[in-house]
Residue, then its C-alpha position, 0 to 999 in steps of 0.5 A: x552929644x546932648x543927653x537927655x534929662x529925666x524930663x526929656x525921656x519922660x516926655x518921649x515915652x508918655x508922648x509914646x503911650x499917648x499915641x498908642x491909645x490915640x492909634x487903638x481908638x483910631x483902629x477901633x473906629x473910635x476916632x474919625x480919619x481926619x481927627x486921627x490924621x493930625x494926630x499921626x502927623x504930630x509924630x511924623x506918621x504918613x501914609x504913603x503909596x504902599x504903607x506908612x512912612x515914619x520918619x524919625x527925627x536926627x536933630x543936627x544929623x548926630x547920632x550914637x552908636x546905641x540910637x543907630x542899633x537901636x534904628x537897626x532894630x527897628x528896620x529889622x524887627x517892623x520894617x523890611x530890613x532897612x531905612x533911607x536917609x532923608x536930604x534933611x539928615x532925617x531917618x525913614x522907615x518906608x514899612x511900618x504897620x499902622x498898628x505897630x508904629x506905636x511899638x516902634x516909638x516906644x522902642x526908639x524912646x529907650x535910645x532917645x529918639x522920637x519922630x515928634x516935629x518931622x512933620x506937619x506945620x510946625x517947626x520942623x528939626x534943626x538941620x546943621x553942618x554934617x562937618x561941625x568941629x571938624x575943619x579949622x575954618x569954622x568960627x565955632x561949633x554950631x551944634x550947642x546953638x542947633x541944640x539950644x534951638x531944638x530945645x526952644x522949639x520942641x513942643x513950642x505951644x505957640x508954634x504947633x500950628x503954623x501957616x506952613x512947615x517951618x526949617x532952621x539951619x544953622x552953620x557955624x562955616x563960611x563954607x555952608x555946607x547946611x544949606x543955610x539960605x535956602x532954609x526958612x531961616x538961616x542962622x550963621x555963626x559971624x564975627x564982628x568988627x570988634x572980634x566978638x562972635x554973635x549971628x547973621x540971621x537970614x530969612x525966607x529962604x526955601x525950595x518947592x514950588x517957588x525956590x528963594x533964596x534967602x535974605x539977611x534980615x540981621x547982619x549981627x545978633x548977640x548970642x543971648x538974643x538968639x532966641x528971642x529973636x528966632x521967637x520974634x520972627x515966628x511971631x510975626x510969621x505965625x500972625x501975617x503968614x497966608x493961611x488962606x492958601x497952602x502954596x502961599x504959606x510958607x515965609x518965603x512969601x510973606x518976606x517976599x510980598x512984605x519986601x524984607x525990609x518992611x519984614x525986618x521992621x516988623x520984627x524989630x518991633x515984635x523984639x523990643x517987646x521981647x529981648x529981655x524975657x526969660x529967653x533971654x540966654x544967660x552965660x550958665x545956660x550956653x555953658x550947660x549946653x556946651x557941655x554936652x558936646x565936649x571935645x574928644x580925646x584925641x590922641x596925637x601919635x600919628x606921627x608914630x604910624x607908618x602903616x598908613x602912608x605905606x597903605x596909600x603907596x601900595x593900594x591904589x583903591x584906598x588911595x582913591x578913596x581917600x581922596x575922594x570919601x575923606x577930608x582933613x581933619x583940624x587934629x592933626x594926624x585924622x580923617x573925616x570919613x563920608x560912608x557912601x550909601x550910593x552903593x551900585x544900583x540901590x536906591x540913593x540914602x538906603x542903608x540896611x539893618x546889617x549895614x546900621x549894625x557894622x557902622x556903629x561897632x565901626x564908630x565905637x571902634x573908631x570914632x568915639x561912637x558917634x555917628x552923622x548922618x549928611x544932606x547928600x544922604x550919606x553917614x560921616x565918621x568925622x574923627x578917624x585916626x590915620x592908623x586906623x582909616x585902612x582896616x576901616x575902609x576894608x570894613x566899609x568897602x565889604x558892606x558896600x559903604x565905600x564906593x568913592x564917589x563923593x561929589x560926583x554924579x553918582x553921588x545924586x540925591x534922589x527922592x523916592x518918588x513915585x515907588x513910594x511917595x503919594x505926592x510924586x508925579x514921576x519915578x526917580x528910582x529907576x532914572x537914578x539907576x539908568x544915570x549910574x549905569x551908564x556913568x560906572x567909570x570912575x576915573x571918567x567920573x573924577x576927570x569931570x570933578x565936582x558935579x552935584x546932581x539932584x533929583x526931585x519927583x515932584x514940585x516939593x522938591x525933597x532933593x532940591x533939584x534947584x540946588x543941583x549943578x544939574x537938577x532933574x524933576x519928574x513931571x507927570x505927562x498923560x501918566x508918562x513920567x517925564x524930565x525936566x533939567x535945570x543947570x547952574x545950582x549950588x545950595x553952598x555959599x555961593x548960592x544960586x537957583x538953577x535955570x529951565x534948560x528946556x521943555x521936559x524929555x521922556x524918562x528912556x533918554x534921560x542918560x542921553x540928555x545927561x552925556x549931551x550935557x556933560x559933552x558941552x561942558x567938555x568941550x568948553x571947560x577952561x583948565x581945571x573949571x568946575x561943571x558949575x563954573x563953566x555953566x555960569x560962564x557960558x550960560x544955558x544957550x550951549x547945552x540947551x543947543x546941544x541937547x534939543x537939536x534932535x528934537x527940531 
């Protein structure tokens, strides 16, 4: 993975001090709230419900076994004893003292990790395939291009004070695990007619309050254009975007009220007079960055193994996770492992000092000490050989990592709605945990197939509810919390935005409303169809029927 340069560490930690002195001034009175709080912002420092939230920045999601220790020390050390993993491939503290976030960010710069960009409006951290280099239908690894754009845009001068927040995913799959189209752009690695690898670029795409899907304003970019057609785009968003009106800010809408191609002509013209700047990419520089992520060294004797089938014959509960937590990996003879931080009745992408600890002995062990973290708030170990997946999972399983629910209902993405977040209108917390018990039976869960089920707690949609094959959002009614359900989601390639099933229901039927839901589909499933098959198939009409007919 990239390491960083003198210059780079020397930055995080004078960022780190500057800080400490700007957090001092504050608590002596010395600074006034709202100066202070742009600057607590510029290093993703936000006061929540009960305490600060900080929230670190996973660029592309990859970690190593030394930054993940170094993250367990800061839960048990300042926080509460753990962190939760954001739908972003982000890391959260929920605890920290005001007084000693500056501490913390001295202490997370000695692993190379900071939290500057993970919020306000700027560019925001690059988000990226949490399976890069593992499958073999990928056209090449997106994490040297996630990096040459987190390089570009860290502390980007002309770009600290955009209209709005600004997200970039990119994939290097036709299968887009990243997310890339509802993103505010969307980077995807194509090839051409003529063979040659270059970029489809997709913009205003986004979720919150107005979901969008984005569109393609160039079908294919050069690899050396990268950049300088990503600055092209800022630029004319950082000129024409709304800032008269925070819910109109985003790109989204400017793509959408300029329409895409009068978008797109704009920023054609903003790149002729760019393309062939210093951002221009040269071949030595893609090379230097591709360097920090050189293949590992594989070993191929998985033919030699006889352990592992035997394993799979005789245990019936590794058998079942394997099926359901691990993926085929391009070496032969390896497994990608997702570690489920979906462990009963705790709160979804919460993993504990203790748990960070043994995940990165495992990954050192295992995995050539690397570490990612996933949109669905789970942890990957993306290069395990066969021999090897057994002890894992007895490891995994022990720490309650390895519940085999990947894909299924009980593998939701939850915000933390209103127990933490100040924005929140709804609990999430407790709604998760009452949809979990009453969906334990796994073989139930996996006669059902691949169901994703995404819960937000407000409008801003942290859990992309839209992008859910069923999407919850908790609305505020007189102080009650209430629901409301959207089905036929998918934030993949075959992206779309679920549709309203109805008016909201209160939070004690929320399971009720989910087995209603998932009855109908029963009932209408062609062999082997997938909940969000079945949906676009027949339509709202039939849930919707079901679902409020006590109601009448």
């Amino acid at each position: 993975m990239y390491q960083y340069s003198e210059q780079d560490q020397r930055l995080i930690e004078e960022r780190a001090e500057q800080f400490r002195d700007q957090t001092r001034r504050y608590l002596a009175g010395e600074i006034p709230e709202d100066e202070y709080r742009v600057l607590r912002l510029q290093n993703g420092l936000y006061i929540q419900t009960h305490a600060p939230m900080l929230r670190v920045a996973i660029n592309y999601g990859l970690l190593s076994s030394a930054q993940l220790r170094g993250l367990a020390e800061v839960a048990r050390k300042y926080d509460k004893g753990y962190a939760h993993i954001t739908t972003r491939q982000n890391i959260q503290f929920n605890w920290p003292a005001l007084e000693q976030v500056p501490d913390i960010l001295a202490d997370l710069a000695k692993v190379q990790m900071h939290a500057i960009q993970t919020s306000g409006s700027c560019i925001r951290s690059v988000t990226s395939d949490h399976f890069s280099g593992v499958f073999d239908d990928e056209i090449e690894d997106p994490r040297p291009w996630s990096e040459i754009i987190r390089q570009w845009a860290a502390l980007h001068p002309e770009f600290a004070y955009l209209p709005r927040k600004f997200k970039i995913a990119v994939t290097g799959s036709a299968q887009d695990r990243a997310a890339t189209q509802v993103h505010d752009i969307g980077v995807r690695l194509v090839r051409n007619d003529e063979g040659r690898v270059g970029f489809e670029v997709l913009v205003g795409g986004g979720l919150g309050r107005t979901p969008m899907i984005g569109k393609q304003i160039r079908p294919f970019l050069e690899k050396e254009d990268l950049l300088t057609y990503l600055e092209a785009i800022l630029r004319v968003y950082n000129l024409r975007g709304r800032r008269d009106n925070k819910y109109k800010a985003r790109i989204k809408i400017l793509v959408d009220a300029m329409g895409a191609d009068a978008f797109r002509d704009e920023v054609e013209a903003e790149w002729d007079r760019i393309k062939d700047s210093d951002l221009r990419l040269t071949e030595a520089e893609m090379e230097r960055v591709r360097g920090h992520f050189p293949a590992h060294p594989y070993q191929n004797d998985a033919s030699e193994d006889t352990s592992y089938p035997e394993r799979l014959a005789s245990d019936r509960d590794f058998a079942i996770w394997i099926e359901r937590n691990t993926v085929d990996h391009k070496v032969p003879g390896y497994r990608a492992v997702t570690l489920t931080l979906k462990d009963f009745l705790k709160a979804p992408g919460d993993v504990t000092d203790a748990q960070m600890d043994l995940i990165a002995d495992l990954a050192d062990r295992y995995n050539f000490g690397e570490i990612r973290t996933t949109h669905q708030q789970n942890m990957v170990l993306a290069h395990i050989k066969q021999a090897d997946l057994y002890p894992l999972w007895q490891a995994l399983a022990e720490a309650g990592l390895a519940r085999p629910v990947v894909g299924t209902i009980n593998d939701m993405i939850v915000c933390p709605g209103l127990d933490f977040c100040s924005l929140a209108n709804a609990y999430t917390l407790g709604v998760a945990r009452q949809i979990q018990e009453r969906f334990d039976d796994l073989d139930y869960l996996y006669d059902l197939g691949e169901m994703r089920l995404n819960m937000s707690g407000c409008i801003n949609a942290c859990a992309h509810h839209h992008v859910g094959h069923i999407g919850i959002l908790g609305v505020d009614k007189k102080g009650e919390s209430y629901y409301q359900f959207t089905l036929g989601g998918s934030s993949r390639e075959d992206v779309s935005l679920g549709k309203v099933l109805g008016k909201s229901i209160p939070s004690e039927e929320v399971a009720d409303t989910l087995e209603k839901i998932i009855g109908v589909f029963i009932e209408n499933r062609l062999e082997g169809e997938r909940f969000i098959d079945c949906v676009r198939r027949i339509g709202n009409a039939p849930f919707k029927e079901r679902v409020y007919a006590s109601h009448h």
